[in-house]
C-alpha positions as CSV (number, residue, x, y, z in Angstrom):
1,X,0.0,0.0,0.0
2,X,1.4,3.3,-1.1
3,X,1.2,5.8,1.4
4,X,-0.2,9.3,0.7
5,X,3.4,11.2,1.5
6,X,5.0,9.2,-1.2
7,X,2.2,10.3,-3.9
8,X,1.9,14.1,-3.1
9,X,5.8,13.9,-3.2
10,X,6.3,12.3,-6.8
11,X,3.2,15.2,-8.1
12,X,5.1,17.6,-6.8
13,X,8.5,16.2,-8.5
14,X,6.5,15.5,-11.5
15,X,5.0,19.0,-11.3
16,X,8.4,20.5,-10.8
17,X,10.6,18.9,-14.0
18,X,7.5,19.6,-16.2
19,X,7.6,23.3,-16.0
20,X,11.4,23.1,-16.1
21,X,12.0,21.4,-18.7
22,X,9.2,22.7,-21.2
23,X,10.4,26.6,-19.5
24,X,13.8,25.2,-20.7
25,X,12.6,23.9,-24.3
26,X,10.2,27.4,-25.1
27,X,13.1,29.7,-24.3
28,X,15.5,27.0,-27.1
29,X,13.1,27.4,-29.4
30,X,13.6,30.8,-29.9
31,X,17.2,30.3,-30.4
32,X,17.3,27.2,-33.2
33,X,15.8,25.2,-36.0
34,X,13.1,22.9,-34.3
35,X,14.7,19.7,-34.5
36,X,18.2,20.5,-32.4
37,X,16.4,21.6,-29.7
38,X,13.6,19.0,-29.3
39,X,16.4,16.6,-28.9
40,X,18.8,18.6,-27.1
41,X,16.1,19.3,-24.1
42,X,15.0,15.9,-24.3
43,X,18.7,14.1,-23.7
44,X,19.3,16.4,-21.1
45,X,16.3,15.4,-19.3
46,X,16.6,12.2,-19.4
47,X,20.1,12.1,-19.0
48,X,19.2,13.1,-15.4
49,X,17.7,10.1,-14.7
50,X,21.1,8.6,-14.8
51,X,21.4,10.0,-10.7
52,X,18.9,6.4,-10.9
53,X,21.9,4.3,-11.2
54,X,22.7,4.6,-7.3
55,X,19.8,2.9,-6.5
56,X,19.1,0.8,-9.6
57,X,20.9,-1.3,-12.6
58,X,21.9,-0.1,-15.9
59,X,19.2,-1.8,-17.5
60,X,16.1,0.2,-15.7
61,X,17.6,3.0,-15.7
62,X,18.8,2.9,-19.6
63,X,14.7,2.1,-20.3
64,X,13.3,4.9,-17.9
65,X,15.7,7.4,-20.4
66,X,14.5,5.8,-23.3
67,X,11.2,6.4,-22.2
68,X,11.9,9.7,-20.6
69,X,13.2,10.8,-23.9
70,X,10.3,9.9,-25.8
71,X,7.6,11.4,-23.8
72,X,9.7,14.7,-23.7
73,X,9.5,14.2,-27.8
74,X,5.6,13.7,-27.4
75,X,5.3,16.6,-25.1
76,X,7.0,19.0,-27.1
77,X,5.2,18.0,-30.1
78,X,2.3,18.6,-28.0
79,X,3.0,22.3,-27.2
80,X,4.1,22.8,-30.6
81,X,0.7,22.0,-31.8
82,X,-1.7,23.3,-29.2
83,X,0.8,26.9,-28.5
84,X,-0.5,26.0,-25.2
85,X,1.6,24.6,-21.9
86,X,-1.2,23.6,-20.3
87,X,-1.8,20.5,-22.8
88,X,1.6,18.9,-22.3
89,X,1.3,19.5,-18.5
90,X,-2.4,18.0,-18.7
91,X,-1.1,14.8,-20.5
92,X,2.3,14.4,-18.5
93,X,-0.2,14.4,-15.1
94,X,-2.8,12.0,-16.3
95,X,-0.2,9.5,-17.5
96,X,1.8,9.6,-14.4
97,X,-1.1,9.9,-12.3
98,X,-2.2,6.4,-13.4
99,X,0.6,4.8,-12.8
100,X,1.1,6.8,-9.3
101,X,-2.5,6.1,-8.2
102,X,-3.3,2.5,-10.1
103,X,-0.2,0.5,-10.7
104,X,0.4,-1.1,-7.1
105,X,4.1,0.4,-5.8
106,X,5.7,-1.4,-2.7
107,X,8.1,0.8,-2.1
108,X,8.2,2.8,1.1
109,X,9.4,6.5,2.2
């Protein structure tokens, strides 16, 4: 049983690297072409889930940034085709929030 500390502590995380990271990729947009900074903003984002490898192997960590790095793909195309942050943010909380609130998790604080 997950307890309610540990959810209201990964929204807030979540919450936190979603208005980073898309604060991060609107201001490189005005600098570049597209492309370069989609996937410049998306490998350094999930390049920080390489601080994982402390408490996990290679192998989880390497698929959390693959994944990572495609939903910060999706993300971006999102804003890029609403012109709206609020989309993005919408569909990064409803994915996570399913897996935070449906998926059992048996780790503790």
């Amino acid at each position: 049983m997950v307890n309610n500390r540990y959810r209201i502590k990964w929204l807030l995380i979540l919450l936190f690297t979603q208005v980073v990271f898309d604060m991060i990729t609107i201001f490189v947009f005005r600098i570049g072409k597209l492309i370069v900074p989609i996937l410049l903003t998306n490998l350094i984002f999930s390049s920080e889930h390489l601080l994982n490898l402390s408490s996990q192997s290679l192998i989880i960590t390497g698929g959390q940034m693959i994944q990572t790095f495609g939903m910060g793909i999706l993300f971006t195309c999102l804003y890029i085709r609403t012109q709206n942050l609020i989309v993005p943010m919408i569909a990064h909380f409803t994915l996570y929030s399913v897996m935070i609130f449906l998926l059992p998790i048996t780790q503790s604080d």
